[in-house]
N, C-alpha and C positions, 0 to 999 in steps of 0.2 A: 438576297432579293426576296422581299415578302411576296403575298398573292392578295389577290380580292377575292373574297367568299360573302353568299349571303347562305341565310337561314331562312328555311321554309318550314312554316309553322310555329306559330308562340302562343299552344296552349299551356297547360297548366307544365306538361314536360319539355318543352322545345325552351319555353319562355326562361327555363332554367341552365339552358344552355348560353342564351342570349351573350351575356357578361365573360363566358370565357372565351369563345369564340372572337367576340371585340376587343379582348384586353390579348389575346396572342400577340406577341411584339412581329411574328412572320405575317399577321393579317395586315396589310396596309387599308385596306378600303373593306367596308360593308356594309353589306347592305341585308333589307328586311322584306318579308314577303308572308303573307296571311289574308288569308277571305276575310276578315272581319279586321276592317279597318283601324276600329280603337287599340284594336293589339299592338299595328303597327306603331300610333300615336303615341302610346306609351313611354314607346324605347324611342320614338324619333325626337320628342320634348325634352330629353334625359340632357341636360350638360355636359355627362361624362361620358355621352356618346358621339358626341358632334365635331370630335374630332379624327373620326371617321367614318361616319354614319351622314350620307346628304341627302336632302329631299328627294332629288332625282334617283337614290338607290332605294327607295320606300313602293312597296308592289302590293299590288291587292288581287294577282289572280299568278300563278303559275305559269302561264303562256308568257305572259310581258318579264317575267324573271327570267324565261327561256331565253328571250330574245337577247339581253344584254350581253357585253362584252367581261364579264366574270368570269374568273380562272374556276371557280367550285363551287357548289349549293351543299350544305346542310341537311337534309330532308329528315323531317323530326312531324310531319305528318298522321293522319290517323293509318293503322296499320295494316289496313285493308290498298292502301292509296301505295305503300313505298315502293313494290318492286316497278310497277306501272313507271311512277313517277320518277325512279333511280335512270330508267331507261331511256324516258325522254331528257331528261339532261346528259347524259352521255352523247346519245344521238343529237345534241344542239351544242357539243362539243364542250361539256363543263363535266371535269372529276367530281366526285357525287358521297356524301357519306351519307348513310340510311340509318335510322333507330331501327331498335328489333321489333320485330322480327322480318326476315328479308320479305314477306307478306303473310298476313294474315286470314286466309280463306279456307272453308270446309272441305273443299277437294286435294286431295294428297296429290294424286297425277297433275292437277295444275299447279301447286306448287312447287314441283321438279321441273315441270316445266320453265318457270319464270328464273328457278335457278340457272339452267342451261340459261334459258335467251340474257341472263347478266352477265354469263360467263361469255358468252358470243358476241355479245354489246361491249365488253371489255376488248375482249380483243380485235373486233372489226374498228372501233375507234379509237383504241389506244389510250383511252378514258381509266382512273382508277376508279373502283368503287370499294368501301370499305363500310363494312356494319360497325355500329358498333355495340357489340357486343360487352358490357361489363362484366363480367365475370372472367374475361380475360385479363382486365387491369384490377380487378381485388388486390391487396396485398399478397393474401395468400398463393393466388397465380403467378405472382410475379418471382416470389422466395423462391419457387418450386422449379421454375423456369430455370433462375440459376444454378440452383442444388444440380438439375438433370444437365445442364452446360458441362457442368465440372463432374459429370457421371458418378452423382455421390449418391443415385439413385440403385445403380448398377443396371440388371436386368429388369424392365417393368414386367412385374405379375398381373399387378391385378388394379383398378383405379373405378372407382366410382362417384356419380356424380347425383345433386336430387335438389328438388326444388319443389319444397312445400309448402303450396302457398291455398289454404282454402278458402272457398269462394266466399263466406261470410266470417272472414277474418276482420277483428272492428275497426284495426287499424288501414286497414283499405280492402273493404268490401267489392267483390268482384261486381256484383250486382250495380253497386253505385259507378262502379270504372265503366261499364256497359252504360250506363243510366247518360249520364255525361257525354260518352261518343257519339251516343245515337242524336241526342241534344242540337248538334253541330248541324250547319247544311251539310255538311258532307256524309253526316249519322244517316240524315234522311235519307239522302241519295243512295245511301247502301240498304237501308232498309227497303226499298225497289230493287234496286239492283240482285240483292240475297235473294230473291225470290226462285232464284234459277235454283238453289242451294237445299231449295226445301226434300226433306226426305236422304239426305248428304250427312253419315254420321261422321264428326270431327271429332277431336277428344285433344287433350295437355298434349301430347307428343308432339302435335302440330306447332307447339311453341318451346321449345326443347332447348333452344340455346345457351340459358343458363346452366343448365345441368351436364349437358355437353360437352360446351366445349374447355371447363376444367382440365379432366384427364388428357382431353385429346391434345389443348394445347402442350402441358406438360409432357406427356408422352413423344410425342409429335408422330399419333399415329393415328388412324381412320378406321372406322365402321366399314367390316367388309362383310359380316352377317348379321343376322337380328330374331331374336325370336321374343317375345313378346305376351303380354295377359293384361285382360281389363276387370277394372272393378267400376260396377255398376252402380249410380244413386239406385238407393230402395225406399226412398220417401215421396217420388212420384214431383219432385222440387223442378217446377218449371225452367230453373238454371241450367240444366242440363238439358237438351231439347236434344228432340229427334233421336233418344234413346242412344246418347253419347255418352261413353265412358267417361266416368268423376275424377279415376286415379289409372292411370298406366303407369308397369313397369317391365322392363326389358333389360336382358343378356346380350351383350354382346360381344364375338368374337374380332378380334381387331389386326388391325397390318400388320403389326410389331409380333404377336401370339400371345398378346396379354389377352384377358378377359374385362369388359367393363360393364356396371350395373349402372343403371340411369332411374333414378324414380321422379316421375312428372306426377302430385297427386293434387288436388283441390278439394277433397273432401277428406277430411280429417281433423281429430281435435288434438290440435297441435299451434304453436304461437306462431308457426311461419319459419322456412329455413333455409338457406340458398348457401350449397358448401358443397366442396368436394373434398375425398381424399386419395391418394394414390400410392402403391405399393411396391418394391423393388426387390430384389436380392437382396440389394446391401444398405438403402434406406428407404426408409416410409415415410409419409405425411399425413398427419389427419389431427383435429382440434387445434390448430395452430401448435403446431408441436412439430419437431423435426424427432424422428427414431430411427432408432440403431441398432446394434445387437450390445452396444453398454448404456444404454438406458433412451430415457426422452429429454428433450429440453423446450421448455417453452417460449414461446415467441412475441414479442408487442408487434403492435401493428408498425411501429417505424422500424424495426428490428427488417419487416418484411418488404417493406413497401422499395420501392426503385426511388433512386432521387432523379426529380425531375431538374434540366437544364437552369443554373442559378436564375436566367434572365427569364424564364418563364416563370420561377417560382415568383419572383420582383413583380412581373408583369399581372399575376394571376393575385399577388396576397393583398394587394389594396382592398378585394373581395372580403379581408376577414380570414381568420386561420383556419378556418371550416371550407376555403375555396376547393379543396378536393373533390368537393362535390357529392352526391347519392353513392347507392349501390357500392358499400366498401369504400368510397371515396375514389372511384373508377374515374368520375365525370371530366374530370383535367387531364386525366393519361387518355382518354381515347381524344379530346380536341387536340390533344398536343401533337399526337400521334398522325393526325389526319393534317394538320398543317405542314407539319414536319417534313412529310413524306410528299406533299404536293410541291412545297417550296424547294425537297430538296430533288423532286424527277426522282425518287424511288418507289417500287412497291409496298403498298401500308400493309401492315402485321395483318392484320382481320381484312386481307382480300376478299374478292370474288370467290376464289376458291376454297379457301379456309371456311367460306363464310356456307358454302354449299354442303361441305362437309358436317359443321354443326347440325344444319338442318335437312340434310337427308335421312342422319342419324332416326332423326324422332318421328320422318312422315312415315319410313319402313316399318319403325316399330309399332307403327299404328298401326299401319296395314295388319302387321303380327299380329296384332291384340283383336281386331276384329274377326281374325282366321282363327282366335282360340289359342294362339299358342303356333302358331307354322311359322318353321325357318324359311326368312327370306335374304336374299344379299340383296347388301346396300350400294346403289350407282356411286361412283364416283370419278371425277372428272381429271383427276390429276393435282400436280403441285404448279403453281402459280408457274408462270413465267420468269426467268430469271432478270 
């Protein structure tokens, strides 16, 4: 039995979701919702959408997508707007999948916050919500997942993760990704809103889940301390405001008694790089490569990747053999994942709780890095519900 799902939001990132969302063969009905009407037009003109795409499922505000009788929403929104918005669709009785980050704001204490109340909103309505986080569906995550299945990892030592991505990288300039958001009604709205935020030092950590949740998914362990250091712009580069760390990087001690190193930098000359690696007693991983103690062997990205369900591959390849999608070619294993799970009444891999984990990770080691370096423990809420 499939479900109905709409999608909220079709900018430049949601709108690239748009096609696999509709082509899931579990999606029976969908529907579209965006402030700026022509977005919606777009995909609602499309012929290859009209066979489950109707006038009547076409939205132009978030409240009226509330209202309808839809099994799920999509939320692929600006990233100031997801936790807010994951919530009130729970509470209007619709399972919810959020782009990352589970919100993005200058206060660390309110973003712990907003994790609990997703984790409370979960359980008071019985609603899933599920990030999606790519870097859980890489190839790479996925090899390693099984390697650790089959305990061909042995004991975890040591796993580290890093994501560096600096801010006037030319292939996507952070300045221009801010330029663009702020653009939006909704930019503006926040540009009032932020106000409360001024003299509020943020920094990378606050968006940490790339880097994260690698080891941790592999591992399958959690940040139970953190200590932490910052590196400071020394160019005086308006990008940075309010005297926010460029680069953090942080130790952590974790559940399992392995150690994990996380680096979040944006300043640095470097071409950009989102990878982990993870270490065991009796195997390791790191550069696409599986080691051992009789050598290494290296790996293709099909070698590593999980096969997806043949009917979905059918469903998804009309797209073109690049339907994988971004990010490693993630973009198909988290829709698939988030259907799957809804149609099938199971809990999705990148819960509420998993998803809290990643990101408590990076708001602690903020905190760290503004202390100079002070061990703090990281909250943590538990493992999902069975």
């Amino acid at each position: 039995m499939g479900i109905s799902l709409g999608l909220v939001g079709l900018g430049q990132f949601g709108s690239g979701f748009a096609e696999l969302f509709k082509n899931h063969p579990l999606v029976d009905r969908f529907a579209l919702c965006d402030r700026e009407p022509d977005r919606v037009a777009k995909f609602a003109g499309r012929e290859d959408f009209k066979d489950k795409l109707k006038a009547s499922d076409c939205y132009n505000s978030l409240d009226d997508i509330l209202e309808s009788d839809l099994d799920a929403l999509a939320i692929i929104t600006q990233p100031w707007l997801h936790a807010p918005q994951c919530v009130a669709a729970m509470e209007a009785g619709k399972h919810v999948y959020s782009a990352v980050p589970i919100i993005s704001i200058p206060h660390g204490d309110e973003i712990l916050d907003w994790c609990n109340r997703i984790i409370e909103t979960c359980r008071k309505t019985g609603k899933h919500y599920m990030l999606g986080e790519t870097t859980y569906y890489r190839p790479q995550a996925q090899y390693c997942r099984r390697r650790a299945a089959a305990s061909d990892f042995g004991d975890f030592v040591y796993g580290e993760g890093e994501y560096l991505h600096p801010f006037d990288l030319p292939s996507c300039d952070l300045r221009d990704v801010q330029k663009a958001r702020l653009s939006s009604r909704s930019g503006k709205e926040w540009l009032a809103f932020s106000k409360k935020y001024q003299g509020v030092r943020s920094g990378p950590m606050h968006y940490p889940t790339h880097s994260t949740s690698g080891p941790m998914t592999v591992m399958k362990a959690h940040a139970v301390k953190v200590v932490a250091w910052p590196y400071y712009n020394r160019t005086d580069d308006a990008y940075f405001s309010n005297g926010s760390p460029s680069n953090e990087t942080a130790l952590f001690y974790m559940s399992n008694g392995a150690t994990m190193r996380i680096l979040e930098h944006r300043e640095l000359g470097h071409p950009g790089r989102e990878m982990f690696r993870v270490y065991g007693t009796e195997g390791s991983f790191e550069h696409d490569r599986w080691c051992d103690k009789t050598g290494s062997t290296e790996l293709t990205v099909d070698e590593m990747r999980d096969k997806l369900p043949e009917e979905v591959t059918r469903a998804f390849s009309g797209q073109g053999k690049d339907f994988y999608g971004g990010h490693g070619g993630s973009h198909a294993y988290l829709v698939h994942e988030f259907v799957d799970a809804i149609a099938s009444g199971r809990t999705p891999a990148i819960n509420a709780w998993e998803a809290a984990r990643y990101m408590a990770a990076g708001v602690v080691a903020h905190k760290s890095a503004l202390k100079n370096g002070e061990i703090l423990p990281v909250p943590d809420w538990g493992d999902a519900p069975a």
